[in-house]
SERO-4910 file (N, C-alpha, C, O; in steps of 0.05 Angstrom, whole numbers):
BEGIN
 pado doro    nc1    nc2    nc3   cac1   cac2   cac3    cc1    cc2    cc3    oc1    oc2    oc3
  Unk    A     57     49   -158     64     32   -135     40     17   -124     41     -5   -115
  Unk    A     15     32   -126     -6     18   -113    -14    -11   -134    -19    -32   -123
  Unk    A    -14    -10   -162     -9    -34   -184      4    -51   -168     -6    -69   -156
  Unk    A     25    -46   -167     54    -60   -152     46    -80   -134     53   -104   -134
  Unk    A     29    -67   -118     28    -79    -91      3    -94    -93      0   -114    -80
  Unk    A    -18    -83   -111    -36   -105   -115    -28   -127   -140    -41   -147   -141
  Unk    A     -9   -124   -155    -13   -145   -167      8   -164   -148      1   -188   -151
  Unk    A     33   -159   -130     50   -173   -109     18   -187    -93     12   -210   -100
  Unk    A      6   -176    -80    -13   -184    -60    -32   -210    -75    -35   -231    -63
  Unk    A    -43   -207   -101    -53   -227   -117    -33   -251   -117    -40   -273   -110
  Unk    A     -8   -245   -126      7   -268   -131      9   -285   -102      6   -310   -103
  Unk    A     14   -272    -75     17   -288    -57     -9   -291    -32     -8   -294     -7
  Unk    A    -29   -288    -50    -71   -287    -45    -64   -273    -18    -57   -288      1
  Unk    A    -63   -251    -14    -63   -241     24    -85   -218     16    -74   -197     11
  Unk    A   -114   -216     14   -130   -194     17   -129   -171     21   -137   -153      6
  Unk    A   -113   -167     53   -111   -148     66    -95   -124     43   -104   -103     34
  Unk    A    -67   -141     39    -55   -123     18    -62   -110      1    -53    -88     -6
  Unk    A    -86   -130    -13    -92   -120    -33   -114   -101    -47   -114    -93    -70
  Unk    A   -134    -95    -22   -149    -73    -11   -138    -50     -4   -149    -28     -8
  Unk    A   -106    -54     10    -92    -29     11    -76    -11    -11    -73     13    -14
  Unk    A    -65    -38    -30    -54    -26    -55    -80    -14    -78    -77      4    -95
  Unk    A   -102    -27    -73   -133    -19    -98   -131     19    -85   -124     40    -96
  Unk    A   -141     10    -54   -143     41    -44   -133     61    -49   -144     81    -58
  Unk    A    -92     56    -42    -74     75    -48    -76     73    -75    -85     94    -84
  Unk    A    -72     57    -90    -77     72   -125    -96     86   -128    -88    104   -143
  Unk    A   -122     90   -122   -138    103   -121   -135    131   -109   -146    151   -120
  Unk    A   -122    133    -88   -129    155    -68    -99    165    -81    -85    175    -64
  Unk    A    -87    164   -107    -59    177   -110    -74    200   -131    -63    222   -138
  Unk    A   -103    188   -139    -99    204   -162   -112    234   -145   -116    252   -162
  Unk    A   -116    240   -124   -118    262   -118    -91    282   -115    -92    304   -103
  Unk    A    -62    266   -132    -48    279   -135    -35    293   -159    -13    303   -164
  Unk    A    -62    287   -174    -64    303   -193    -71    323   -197    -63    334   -217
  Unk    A    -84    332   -184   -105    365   -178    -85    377   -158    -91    400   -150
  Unk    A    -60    365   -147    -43    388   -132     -9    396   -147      3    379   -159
  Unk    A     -2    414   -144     26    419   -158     47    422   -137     44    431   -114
  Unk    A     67    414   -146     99    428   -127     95    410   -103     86    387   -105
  Unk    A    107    425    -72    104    414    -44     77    397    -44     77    373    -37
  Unk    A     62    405    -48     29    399    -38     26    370    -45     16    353    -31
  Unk    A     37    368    -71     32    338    -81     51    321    -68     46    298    -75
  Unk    A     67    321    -56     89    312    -36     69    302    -13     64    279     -4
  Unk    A     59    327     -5     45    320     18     14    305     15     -2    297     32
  Unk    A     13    306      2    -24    293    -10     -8    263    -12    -17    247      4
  Unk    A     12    254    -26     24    224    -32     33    218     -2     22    198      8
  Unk    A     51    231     13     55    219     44     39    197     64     44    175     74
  Unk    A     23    211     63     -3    196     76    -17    170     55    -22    148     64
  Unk    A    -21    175     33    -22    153     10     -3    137      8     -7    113      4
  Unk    A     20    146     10     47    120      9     49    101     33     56     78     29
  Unk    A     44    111     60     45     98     82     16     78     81     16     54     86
  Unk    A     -9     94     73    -27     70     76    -25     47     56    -38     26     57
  Unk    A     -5     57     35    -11     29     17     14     11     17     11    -13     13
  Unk    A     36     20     20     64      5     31     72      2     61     79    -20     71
  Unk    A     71     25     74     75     12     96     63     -1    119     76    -12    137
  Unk    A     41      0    118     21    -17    135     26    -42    124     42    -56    137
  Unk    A     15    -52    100     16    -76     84     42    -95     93     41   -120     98
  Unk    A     65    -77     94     88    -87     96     87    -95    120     90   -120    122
  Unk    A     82    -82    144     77    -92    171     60   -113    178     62   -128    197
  Unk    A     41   -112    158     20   -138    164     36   -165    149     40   -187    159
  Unk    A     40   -161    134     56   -181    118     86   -184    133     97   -200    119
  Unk    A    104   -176    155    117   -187    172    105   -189    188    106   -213    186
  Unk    A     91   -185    208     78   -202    227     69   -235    223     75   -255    236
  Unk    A     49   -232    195     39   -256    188     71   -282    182     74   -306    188
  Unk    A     89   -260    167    110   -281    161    137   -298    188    152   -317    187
  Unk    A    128   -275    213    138   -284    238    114   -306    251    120   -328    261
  Unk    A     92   -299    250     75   -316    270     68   -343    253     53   -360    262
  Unk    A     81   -347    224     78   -372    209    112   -390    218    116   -412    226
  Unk    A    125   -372    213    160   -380    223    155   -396    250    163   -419    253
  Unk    A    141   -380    270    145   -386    304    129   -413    302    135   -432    316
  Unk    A    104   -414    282     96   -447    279    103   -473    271     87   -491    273
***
């Protein structure tokens, strides 16, 4: 998912995104060294910084271009 979101973030040039999707791909692979529940919870916090922030920045930006 973090691929995902950086290669989405390249196609429509927004930085922000695409610092967050490099990060969360990065910061997933510490869910490899955990098994079962744990790795659930090690990705939680990784899924929100790389999709859902992004996603919020990227509707804000697409309302405050609309209201222009």
């Amino acid at each position: 998912m973090g691929i995902g979101t950086t290669l989405t973030s390249l196609v429509i040039d927004y930085r922000t995104v695409t610092i967050c999707g490099i990060l969360g791909a990065l910061s997933s692979i510490g869910c490899l060294f955990y098994s079962g529940f744990n790795q659930i919870l090690i990705f939680a916090p990784v899924f929100i910084f790389m999709m859902v922030i992004p996603g919020h920045v990227l509707n804000h930006a697409a309302c405050k271009q609309k209201k222009s």
